[in-house]
N, C-alpha and C positions, 0 to 999 in steps of 0.2 A: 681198616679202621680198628680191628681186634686190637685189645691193650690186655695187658694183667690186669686180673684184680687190683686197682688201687685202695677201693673203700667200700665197705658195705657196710650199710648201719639197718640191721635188723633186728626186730620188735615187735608186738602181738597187733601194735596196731598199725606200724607202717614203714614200708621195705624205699630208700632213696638210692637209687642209681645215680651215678656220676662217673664217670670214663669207667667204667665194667663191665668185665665179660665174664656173664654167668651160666654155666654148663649144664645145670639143672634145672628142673623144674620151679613154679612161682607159685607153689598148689600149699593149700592149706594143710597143715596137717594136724590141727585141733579145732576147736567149738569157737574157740577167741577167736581165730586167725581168720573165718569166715568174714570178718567184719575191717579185715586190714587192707587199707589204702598203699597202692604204689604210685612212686614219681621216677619218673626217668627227667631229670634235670639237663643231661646231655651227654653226649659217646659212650655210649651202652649197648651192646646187643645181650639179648636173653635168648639161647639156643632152646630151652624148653618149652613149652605151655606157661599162662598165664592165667589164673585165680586172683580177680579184685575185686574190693566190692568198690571200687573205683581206680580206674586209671587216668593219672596225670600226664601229659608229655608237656615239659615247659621248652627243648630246644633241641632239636640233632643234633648229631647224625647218631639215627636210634634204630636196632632192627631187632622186629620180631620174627624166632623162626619156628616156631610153635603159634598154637592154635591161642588166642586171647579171648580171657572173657571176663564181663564184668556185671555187677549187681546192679550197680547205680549207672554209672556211667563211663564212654572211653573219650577223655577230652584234651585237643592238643591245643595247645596254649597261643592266642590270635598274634604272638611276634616270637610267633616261635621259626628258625632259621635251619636253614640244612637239611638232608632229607629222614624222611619218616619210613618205613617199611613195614609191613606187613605181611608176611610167607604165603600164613596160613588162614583158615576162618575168622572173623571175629562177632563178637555176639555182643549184647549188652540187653539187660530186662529193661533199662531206660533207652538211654540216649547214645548215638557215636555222633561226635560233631568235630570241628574245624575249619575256623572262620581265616587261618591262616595265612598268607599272601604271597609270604615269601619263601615257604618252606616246599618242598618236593615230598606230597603225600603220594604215599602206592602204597593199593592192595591187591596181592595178585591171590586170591579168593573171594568167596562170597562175605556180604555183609548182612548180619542180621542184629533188628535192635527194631521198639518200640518206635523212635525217630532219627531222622539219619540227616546231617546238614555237614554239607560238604562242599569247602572252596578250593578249588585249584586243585582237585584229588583226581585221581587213574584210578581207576578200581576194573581189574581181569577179571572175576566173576560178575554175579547178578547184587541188586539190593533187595531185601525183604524189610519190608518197616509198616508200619500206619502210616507213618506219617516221612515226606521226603523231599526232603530239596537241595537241589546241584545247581553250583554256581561257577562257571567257568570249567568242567571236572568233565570226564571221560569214563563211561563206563560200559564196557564190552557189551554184558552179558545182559539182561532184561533190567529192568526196576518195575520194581512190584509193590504198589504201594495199596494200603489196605482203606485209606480215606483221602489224602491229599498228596498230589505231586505239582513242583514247584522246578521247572526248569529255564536256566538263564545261562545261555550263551554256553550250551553243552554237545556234547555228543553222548547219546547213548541208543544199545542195540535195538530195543523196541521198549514199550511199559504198558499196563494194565492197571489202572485206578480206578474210581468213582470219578473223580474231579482230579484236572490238570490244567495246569495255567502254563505256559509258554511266555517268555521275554527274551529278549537280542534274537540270537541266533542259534535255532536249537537243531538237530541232526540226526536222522535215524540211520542205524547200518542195516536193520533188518525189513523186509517190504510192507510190513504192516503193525500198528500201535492200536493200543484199543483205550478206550473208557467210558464211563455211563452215563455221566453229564457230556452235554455241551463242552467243547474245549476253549476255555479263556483265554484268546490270543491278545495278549498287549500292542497297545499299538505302537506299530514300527516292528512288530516280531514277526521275521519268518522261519519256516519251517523246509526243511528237507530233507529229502532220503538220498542217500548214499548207495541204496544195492545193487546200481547200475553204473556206479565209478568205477574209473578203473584205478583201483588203490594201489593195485601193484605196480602200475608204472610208473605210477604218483611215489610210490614207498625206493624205487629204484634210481629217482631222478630221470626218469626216459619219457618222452612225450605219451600223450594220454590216447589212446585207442578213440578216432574219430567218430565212431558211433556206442559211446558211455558217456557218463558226466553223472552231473546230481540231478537230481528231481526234484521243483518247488510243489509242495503240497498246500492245498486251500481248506483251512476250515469245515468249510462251506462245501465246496465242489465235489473233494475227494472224499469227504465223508458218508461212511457206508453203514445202514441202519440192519440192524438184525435183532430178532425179536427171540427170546429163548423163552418159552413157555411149558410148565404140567399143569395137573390138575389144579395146584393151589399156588406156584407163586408165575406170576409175567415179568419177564426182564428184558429192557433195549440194550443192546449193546453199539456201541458206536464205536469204527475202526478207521484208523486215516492211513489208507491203502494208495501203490504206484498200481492195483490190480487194473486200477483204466486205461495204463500205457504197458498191459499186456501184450496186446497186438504188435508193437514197435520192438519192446522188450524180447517178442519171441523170433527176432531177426535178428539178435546179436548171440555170438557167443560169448558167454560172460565167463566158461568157464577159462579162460584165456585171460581175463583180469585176474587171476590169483589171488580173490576177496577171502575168500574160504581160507586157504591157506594162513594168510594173516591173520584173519579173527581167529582161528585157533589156535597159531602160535603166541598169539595173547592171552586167551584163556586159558591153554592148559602149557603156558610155560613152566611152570615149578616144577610140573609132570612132568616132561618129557626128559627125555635121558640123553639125548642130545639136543646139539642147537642146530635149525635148520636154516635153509638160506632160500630169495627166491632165485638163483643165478647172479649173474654178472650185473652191476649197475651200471648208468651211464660212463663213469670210470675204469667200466673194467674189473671192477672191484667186486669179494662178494658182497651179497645182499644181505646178509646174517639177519635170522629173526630174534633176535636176542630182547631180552625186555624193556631194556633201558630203550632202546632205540626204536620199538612199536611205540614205545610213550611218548617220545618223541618225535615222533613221524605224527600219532594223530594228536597232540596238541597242535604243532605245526597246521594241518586239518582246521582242526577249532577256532585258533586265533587268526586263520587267511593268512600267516604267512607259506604255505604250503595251497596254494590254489585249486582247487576241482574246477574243472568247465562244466556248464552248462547241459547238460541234456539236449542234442536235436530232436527236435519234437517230429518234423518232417519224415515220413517214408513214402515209397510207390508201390500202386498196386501190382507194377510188375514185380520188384521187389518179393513182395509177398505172394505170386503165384508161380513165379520159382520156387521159393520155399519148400509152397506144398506140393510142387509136383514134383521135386526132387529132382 
């Protein structure tokens, strides 16, 4: 997608991108410049860092390969088309948002910002915000939300709020989520964990390891209270943990799904200096972890068209007393 410089119209109050590739930095370099707005209009990459006190995106194919940050806000335009990229960190004192539909947002680092709403986005690190809501979006690494979280029909690795409300079909990769209210399930919303699939065989196209699948979580059932108290302040924690299908969980060997391997060639792709693979796929073929193609594989995940089985719940005690006698 790299093009010459075709146009750059720069000014104290606001830098427009349109088909450019700019080799430098996007950082202020006076008292005015603090306060200038950039637009990336569409086929732009910017190899450096990024200084706004707002950023635009109205359309791709746009990549950022430096770190971005903004005063006000970083917001991608709700018909905006093609993909969006993101390298590095991004921050914002307000808002990151994109209500987008049709565009392919990735960020393959952490997100930090005041509030964070995000449709159709991958995000490889964690979210930090107050305030957060994913909407059809994938996100590896935690969500950390400081007052409300708002998930609908997502995958993410675990989260820690106050309050979290749940709608469609929401999915943990890691065995336990916390928060301190009550969790607001909509009705018709279920919940599951993933850290007993076996992703790898699923990411390979090869039948799935007869004793993995998903785990439906309840509310209610799997919900686990824990009270953190000192001198002056009492706090309930509530966590919705697979820790009650310990017992069955400790009959499989999971490290034979190769979940580990994947979730970290997701989060620390940018890092790594090469690309690894999980072996041969059903085809024959390698299994390359490359990024485009994790994104892929767990939207795929998200939307059912890539299916996880079920969890057997069933084990025996003989089962289990080979185990422990070895």
């Amino acid at each position: 997608m790299k093009k010459e410089l075709k146009e750059i119209r720069l000014n104290e109050n606001k830098i427009i991108l349109n088909e450019n590739l700019v080799k430098s930095p996007i950082i202020p370099e006076r008292i005015s410049e603090l306060t200038r707005d950039v637009t990336i209009q569409s086929d732009s990459i910017v190899e450096g860092a990024v200084y706004a006190h707002r950023l635009e995106i109205q359309n791709g194919d746009c990549e950022f390969q430096g770190a971005v940050f903004a005063q006000l806000e970083i917001h991608v335009n709700t018909d905006a088309k093609g993909y969006i990229l993101f390298r590095k960190c991004v921050g914002s004192v307000d808002t990151v948002s994109s209500r987008a539909s049709q565009c392919q947002l990735s960020f393959q680092s952490d997100i930090n910002a005041k509030k964070v709403v995000l449709y159709n986005a991958f995000v490889a690190g964690s979210i930090y915000a107050d305030e957060v809501e994913l909407i059809n979006s994938v996100v590896i690494g935690g969500v950390f939300a400081t007052q409300t979280l708002v998930l609908n029909n997502s995958i993410v690795g675990t989260f820690n709020t106050p309050t979290v409300s749940i709608e469609g079909t929401v999915q943990l990769l890691l065995p336990s989520a916390f928060s301190i209210e009550k969790m607001n399930v909509v009705a018709g919303a279920r919940l599951y964990n993933l850290c007993l699939a076996d992703l790898g065989a699923l990411y390979k196209g090869m039948p799935q390891s007869s004793d993995s699948g998903r785990v439906e979580l309840s509310a209610d059932a799997d919900e686990v209270h824990s009270s953190l108290e000192d001198e002056n302040v009492q706090k309930t924690l509530r966590s919705y943990t697979i820790i009650g299908k310990v017992l069955a969980a400790d009959l499989i060997d999971t490290d034979k799904f190769q979940n580990h391997f994947l979730l970290s060639a997701a989060a620390l792709g940018p890092q790594l200096l090469k690309t690894y693979d999980l072996g041969p796929d059903s085809e024959g073929k390698t299994a390359d972890l490359s990024f485009e193609r994790i994104r892929e594989f767990f939207f795929g995940v998200m939307n059912g068209s890539i299916e996880v089985q079920s969890m057997n719940g069933s084990f025996s005690i003989s089962d289990i007393t080979k185990k422990f006698n070895g």
